[in-house]
N, C-alpha and C positions, 0 to 999 in steps of 0.2 A: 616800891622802888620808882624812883620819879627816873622820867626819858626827858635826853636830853640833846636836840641835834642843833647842828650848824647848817642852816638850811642853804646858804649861798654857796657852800661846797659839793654841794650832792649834783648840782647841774651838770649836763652833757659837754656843756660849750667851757667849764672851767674844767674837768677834770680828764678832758684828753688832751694833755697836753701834747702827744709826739706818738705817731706812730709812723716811722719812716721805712723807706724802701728803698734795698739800695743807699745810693746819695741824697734821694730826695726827700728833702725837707719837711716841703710842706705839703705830703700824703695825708695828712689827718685831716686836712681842709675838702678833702671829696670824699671822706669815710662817712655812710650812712649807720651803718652798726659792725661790730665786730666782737670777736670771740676767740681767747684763748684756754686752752684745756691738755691738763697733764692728766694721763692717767697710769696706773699703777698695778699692773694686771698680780693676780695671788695665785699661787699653787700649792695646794693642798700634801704636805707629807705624811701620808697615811702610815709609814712604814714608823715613824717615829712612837719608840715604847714609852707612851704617855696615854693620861685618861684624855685628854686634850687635842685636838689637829692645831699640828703645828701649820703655821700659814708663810711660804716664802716667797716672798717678791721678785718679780719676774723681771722686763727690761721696761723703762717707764716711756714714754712716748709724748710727745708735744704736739697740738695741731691748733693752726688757725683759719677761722671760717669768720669772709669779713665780705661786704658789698661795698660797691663808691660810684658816686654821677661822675664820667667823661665826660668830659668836650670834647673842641673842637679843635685841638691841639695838646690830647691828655688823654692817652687809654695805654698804661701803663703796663694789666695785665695779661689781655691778648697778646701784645706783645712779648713779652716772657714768655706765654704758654707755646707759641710756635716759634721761638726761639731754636738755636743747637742747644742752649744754656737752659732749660726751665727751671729755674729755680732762682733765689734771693736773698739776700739777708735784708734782717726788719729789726725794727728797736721799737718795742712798745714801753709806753710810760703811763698808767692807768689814771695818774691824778697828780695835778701839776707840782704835788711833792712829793713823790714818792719816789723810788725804785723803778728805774728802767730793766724790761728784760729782753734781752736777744740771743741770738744764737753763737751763744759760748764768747768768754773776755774778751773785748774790743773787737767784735766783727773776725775774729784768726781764721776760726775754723769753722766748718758749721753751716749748713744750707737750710731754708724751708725750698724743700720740694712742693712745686704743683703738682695738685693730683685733679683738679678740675676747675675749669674757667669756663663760664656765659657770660655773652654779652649780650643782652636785652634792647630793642629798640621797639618800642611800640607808640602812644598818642603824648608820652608826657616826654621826659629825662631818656639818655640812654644811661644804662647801669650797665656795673660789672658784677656779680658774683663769685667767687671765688674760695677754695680749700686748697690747705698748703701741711705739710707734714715736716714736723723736724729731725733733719738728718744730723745728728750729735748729740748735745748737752744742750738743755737750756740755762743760762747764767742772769743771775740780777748783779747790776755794778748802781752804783752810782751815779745819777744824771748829773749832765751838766745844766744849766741854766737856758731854760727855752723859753723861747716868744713866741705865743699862741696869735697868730691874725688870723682877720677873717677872710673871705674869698673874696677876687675884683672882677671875676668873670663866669658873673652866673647867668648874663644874655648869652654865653656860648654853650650853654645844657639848654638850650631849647631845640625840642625834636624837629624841626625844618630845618637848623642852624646847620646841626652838623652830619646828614646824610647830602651825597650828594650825587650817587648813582647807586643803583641796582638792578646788576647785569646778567641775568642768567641764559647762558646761551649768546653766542658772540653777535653785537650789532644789537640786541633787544632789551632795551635800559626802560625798568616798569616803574621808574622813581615815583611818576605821577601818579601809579596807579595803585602801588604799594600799601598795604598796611600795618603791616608788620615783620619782621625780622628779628631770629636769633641766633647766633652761632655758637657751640656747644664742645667745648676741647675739655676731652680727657685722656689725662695720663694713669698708666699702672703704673705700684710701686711691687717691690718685692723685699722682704725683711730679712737683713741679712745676721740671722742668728745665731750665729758663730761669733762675731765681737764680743770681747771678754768686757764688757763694761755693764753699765745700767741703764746704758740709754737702747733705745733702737737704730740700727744703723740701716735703713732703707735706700734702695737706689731705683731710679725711674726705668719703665719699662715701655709698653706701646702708645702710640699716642693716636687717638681716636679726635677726627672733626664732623663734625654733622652741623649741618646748615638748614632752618626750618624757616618757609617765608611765603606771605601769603598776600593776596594782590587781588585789588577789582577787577573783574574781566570786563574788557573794549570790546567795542564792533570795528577794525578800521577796515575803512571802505577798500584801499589797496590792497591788503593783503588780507585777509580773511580769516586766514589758519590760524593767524597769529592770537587770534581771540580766546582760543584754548591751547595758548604756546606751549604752557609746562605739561599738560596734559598730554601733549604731542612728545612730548622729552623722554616721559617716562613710556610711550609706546614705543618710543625708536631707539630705548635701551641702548642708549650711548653716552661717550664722557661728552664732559660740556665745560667750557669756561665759564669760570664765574669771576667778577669783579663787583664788590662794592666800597665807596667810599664813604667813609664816616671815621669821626675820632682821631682825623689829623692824617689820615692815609687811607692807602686801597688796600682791603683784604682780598685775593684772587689768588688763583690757581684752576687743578682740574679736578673735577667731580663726579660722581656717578648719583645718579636720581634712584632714592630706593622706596620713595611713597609720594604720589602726587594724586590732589581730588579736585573735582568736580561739583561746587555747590549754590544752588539757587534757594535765595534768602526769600521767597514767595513773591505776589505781586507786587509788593512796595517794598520788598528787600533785592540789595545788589547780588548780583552773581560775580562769584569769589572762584578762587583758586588757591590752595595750597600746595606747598614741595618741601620733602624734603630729601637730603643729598649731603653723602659722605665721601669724603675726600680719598682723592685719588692718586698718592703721592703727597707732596708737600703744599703746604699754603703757605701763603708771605704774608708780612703786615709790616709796616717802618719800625725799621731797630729789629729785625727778627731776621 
C-alpha cells in the first residue's frame, strides 16, 4: 500500500486556523501549543445475566490544556482566573477547513471553567499556562471563513519590555534585582452529578494564588536589613503588599510569606533570595 500525504497541509502555521476567546479574534496568534480531550469514563454492569460485562457510559467531559507568549498589553488569562467570572467561551478550529468546536451552538450555553493558570516570567518570553474544564456540551457547527495573520508585536514579548515593577513589601521595588517570577492560580471544581445528561456539569470552588519570586541579594549602604529583605518578611510573620507590573497592568493585593531562603552561589556565584506567598483575600489585575 503506497502512502500518500499533502505535506503543505500538516504545518502548525496552516492548520490553526482559530482558536478564540471570548470575542477575541486573534488568540491563536500567542498560542504556543494547545490540547483538546473528551473523555468517556465506563462502568462495569456486573449484575447483567450475560457471559459478557456489559460496559455503560458514564458523563463524558471536555478539557483544554493550552500555553501563549503575553505582552505588553495582552495577558488575557490571569485576568479571567482572578476575575468574579473565571471562566469563557472558545471556538477551536484544528485545520483551516475543518469543523469548529465550542461550547454548545453558537456560544448559548456552556462555559470552559478555569481550573488552573501560571504565569511565567523568567530570562526569555513571559507565558501563560493554562487548564480549563467544559461546563455543558461540546458541539462541532460549522466555520465561517477565517483569516489567519501573523503577529505585528513580537518586540513587546521581550522579558525587560514588559515587567515594570516588583514590589514586595511596600516601598522596596527589587525590579533591578530580580530574576524571576511566577504566579500560580488555582481553582477547585466540584462535579455536579445529579444532571440527567451526558455531559459533566462542574461548578468552580476555591481559588488558591501563590506567588514564587526570587532576586539577587544587594549590600545598600543606607539601609542594611534590606539586603535580606524577604528573609526578614518571613521572620516577622506578617501580611505584605505586593505589587507588580507586567502584561499591560499591576497584579497587587495582600499576602502572607509561607517559604523564603537564603542562598550563596559560592565565591563567584551571586547570593540569591527566594519567597514564596499565598494570598490573602483577593488580588487584582486589569479587567478582573
Amino acid at each position: 500500500m503506497a502512502i500518500s500525504r499533502t505535506n503543505y497541509t500538516q504545518r502548525y502555521g496552516v492548520d490553526l486556523a482559530v482558536f478564540t476567546l471570548d470575542s477575541d479574534t486573534t488568540y491563536y496568534q500567542y498560542v504556543t501549543d494547545a490540547t483538546l480531550g473528551v473523555s468517556l469514563p465506563t462502568t462495569s454492569g456486573r449484575a447483567a445475566k450475560d457471559l459478557d460485562i456489559l460496559i455503560a457510559a458514564g458523563a463524558s467531559s471536555a478539557t483544554i490544556d493550552a500555553s501563549n507568549i503575553i505582552t505588553d498589553a495582552y495577558c488575557p488569562m490571569l485576568t479571567i482566573a482572578l476575575s468574579d467570572t473565571p471562566y469563557f467561551t472558545a471556538i477551536l478550529r484544528p485545520a483551516a477547513t475543518s469543523d469548529s468546536y465550542t461550547n454548545a451552538t453558537a456560544n448559548t450555553t456552556g462555559k470552559f471553567l478555569l481550573t488552573s493558570c501560571k504565569t511565567s516570567v523568567s530570562e526569555g518570553a513571559i507565558t501563560e499556562s493554562w487548564s480549563a474544564v467544559m461546563q455543558g456540551a461540546l458541539a462541532s457547527t460549522t466555520p465561517t471563513t477565517a483569516t489567519v495573520g501573523r503577529r505585528s508585536d513580537l518586540a513587546s514579548t521581550q522579558f525587560g519590555v514588559d515587567v515594570g515593577s516588583l514590589e514586595i513589601g511596600t516601598g522596596n521595588d527589587f525590579l533591578a534585582h530580580y530574576d524571576s517570577f511566577d504566579i500560580d492560580v488555582s481553582i477547585g471544581t466540584a462535579v455536579e452529578s445529579a444532571v440527567m445528561d451526558t455531559w459533566q456539569w462542574p461548578v468552580q470552588t476555591e481559588r488558591k494564588i501563590v506567588l514564587n519570586a526570587s532576586r539577587i541579594v544587594d549590600s545598600p549602604v543606607t539601609t542594611p536589613a534590606a539586603s535580606l529583605y524577604w528573609t526578614n518578611i518571613a521572620i516577622a510573620r506578617t501580611i505584605v503588599a505586593v505589587s507588580i507590573e507586567f502584561g499591560g497592568g499591576t497584579f497587587s493585593g495582600n499576602m502572607i510569606c509561607t517559604d523564603a531562603k537564603w542562598s550563596l552561589g559560592g565565591a563567584n556565584g551571586a547570593q540569591k533570595e527566594t519567597i514564596t506567598l499565598e494570598n490573602y483575600g483577593a488580588m487584582t489585575f486589569p479587567g478582573s
